[in-house]
N, C-alpha and C positions, 0 to 999 in steps of 0.2 A: 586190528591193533597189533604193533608189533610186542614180539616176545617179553623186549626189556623193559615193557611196561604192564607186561598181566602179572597179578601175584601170583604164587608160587599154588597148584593146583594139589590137592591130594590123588594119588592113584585111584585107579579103580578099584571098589572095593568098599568095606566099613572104615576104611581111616578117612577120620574128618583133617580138614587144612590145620587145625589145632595142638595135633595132633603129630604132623607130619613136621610143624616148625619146632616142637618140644625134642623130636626125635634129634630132628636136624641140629639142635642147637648142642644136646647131648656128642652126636657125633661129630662135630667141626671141634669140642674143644676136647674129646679123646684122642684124634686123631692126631692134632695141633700137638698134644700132648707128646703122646707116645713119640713123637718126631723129635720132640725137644725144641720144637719152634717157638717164638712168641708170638704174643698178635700182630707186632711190627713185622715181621716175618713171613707172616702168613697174607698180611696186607701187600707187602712189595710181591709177593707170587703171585696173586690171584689177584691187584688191581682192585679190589675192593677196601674202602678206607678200614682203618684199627677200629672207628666208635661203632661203623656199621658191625664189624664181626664179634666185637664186643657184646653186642646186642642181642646178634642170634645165637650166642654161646648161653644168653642169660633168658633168652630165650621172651627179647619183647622187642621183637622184630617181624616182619612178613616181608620177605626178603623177595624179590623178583626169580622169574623163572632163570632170567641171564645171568643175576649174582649169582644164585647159587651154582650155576654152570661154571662159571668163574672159579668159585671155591672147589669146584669137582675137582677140573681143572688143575688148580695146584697143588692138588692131592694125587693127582696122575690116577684120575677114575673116573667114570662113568657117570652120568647125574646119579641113576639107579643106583649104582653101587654106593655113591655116597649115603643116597636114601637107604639104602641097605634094603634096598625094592627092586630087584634084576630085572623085572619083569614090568617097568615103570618105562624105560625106553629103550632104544635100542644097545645092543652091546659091542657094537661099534664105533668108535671113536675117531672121527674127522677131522683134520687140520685143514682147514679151507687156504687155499690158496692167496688171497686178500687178507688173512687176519694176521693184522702187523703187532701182535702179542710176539708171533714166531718169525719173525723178522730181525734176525741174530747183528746181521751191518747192513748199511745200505748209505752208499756215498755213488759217486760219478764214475768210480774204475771195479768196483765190486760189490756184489749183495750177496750174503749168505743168512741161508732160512733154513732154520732147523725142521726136521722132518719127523724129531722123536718128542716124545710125550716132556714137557717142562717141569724141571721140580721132579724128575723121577730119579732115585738113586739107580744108577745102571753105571757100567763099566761098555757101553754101547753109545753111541751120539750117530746120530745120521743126519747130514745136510744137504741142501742143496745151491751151490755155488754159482751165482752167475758172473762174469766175468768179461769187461768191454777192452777194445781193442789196445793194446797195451798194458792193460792189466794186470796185477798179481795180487794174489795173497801168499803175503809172507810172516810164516809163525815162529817164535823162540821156541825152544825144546819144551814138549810136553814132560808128564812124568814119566820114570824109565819104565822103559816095555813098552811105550805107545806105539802103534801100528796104525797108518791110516791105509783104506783100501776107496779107489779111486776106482769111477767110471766114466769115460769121457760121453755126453749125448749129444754133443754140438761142437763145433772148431775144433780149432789146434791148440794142444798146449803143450809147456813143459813141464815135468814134474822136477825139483830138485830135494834131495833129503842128502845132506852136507856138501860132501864131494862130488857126489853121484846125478846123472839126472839122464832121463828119459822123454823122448819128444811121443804124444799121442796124438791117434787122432779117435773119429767117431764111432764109438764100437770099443774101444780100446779100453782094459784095465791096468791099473798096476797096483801093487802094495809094494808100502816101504817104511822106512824108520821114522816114528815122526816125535824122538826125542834126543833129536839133536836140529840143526836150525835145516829148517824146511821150506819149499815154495809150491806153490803152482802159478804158470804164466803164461796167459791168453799171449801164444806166437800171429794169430792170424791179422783177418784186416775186419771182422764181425767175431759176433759175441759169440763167446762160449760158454757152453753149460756145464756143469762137472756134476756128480753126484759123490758124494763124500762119507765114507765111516770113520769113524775115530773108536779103534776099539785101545780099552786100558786096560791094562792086567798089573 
């Protein structure tokens, strides 16, 4: 059976499923809370409808092992940590490469896929840019002090930040301004790969 259709299981242990959705419901609408989110809010993060999360707040839901992964998820946590159970699964956290949750664009001359946790307040973003023959991504100015740091893992490109630009190739870094108008632009004749930070300050 897959995942998105078993109910949500208690750990090992004396906590009954009852128990463990009581909890859960307690902590999705603390957390929802403290964040200052709504349910609308919390529904467009984690893909889960307003009446279902509704429900588990109020606590007359049995929510699937995938929803609640979902809601981890928008909380930029763990299933366990959201169970406030560490020890319930791994403390590892995977972006699968197929899961188009993190699938930031995707059109005919570029895709970019975020590589950092969704929904996390961080001053950090890491992607990863693919890039077909011809191709650019071109951004308006970030906020002041944005810095992108750049890794080329495949083709040629260019980087531009206003004036300025630098041609890379595989292997190659660069950092530069990335709050004023910026590019990167697949030079070759196949795709390029790029690896991208955006750090804010």
């Amino acid at each position: 059976m897959k995942p998105d259709s078993e109910p949500l299981a208690a750990a090992p242990g004396p906590r009954e499923p009852e128990a463990v959705n009581r909890h859960l419901g307690q902590r999705v609408k603390q957390m929802r809370t403290e964040r200052g989110w709504s349910l609308e809010v919390l529904a467009n993060a984690s893909g889960v409808s307003r009446s279902m999360l509704s429900q588990i707040e109020r606590e007359q839901a049995n929510p699937t092992l995938a929803v609640t992964l979902r809601i981890a998820r928008a909380f930029a946590l763990s299933l366990g940590e959201l169970l406030d159970m560490p020890g319930a699964v791994s403390s590892v956290v995977v972006i699968r490469a197929n899961d188009h949750a993190y699938h930031y664009r995707s059109d005919k001359d570029c895709r970019i896929r975020t590589l950092s946790p969704l929904n996390l307040e961080k001053d950090v973003e890491f992607y990863e840019v693919q890039l077909q023959p011809g191709g650019a991504l071109r951004s308006s100015p970030h906020f002041e002090g944005t810095r992108e740091f750049l890794t080329v893992q495949k083709g040629r490109v260019r980087v531009e930040s206003a004036t300025d630009s630098e041609e890379l190739n595989p292997g190659d870094s660069a950092n530069y301004r990335a709050d004023v108008p910026h590019a990167i632009i697949n030079l070759g004749k196949a795709e390029a790969v790029v690896f991208l930070v955006d750090i804010y300050r």
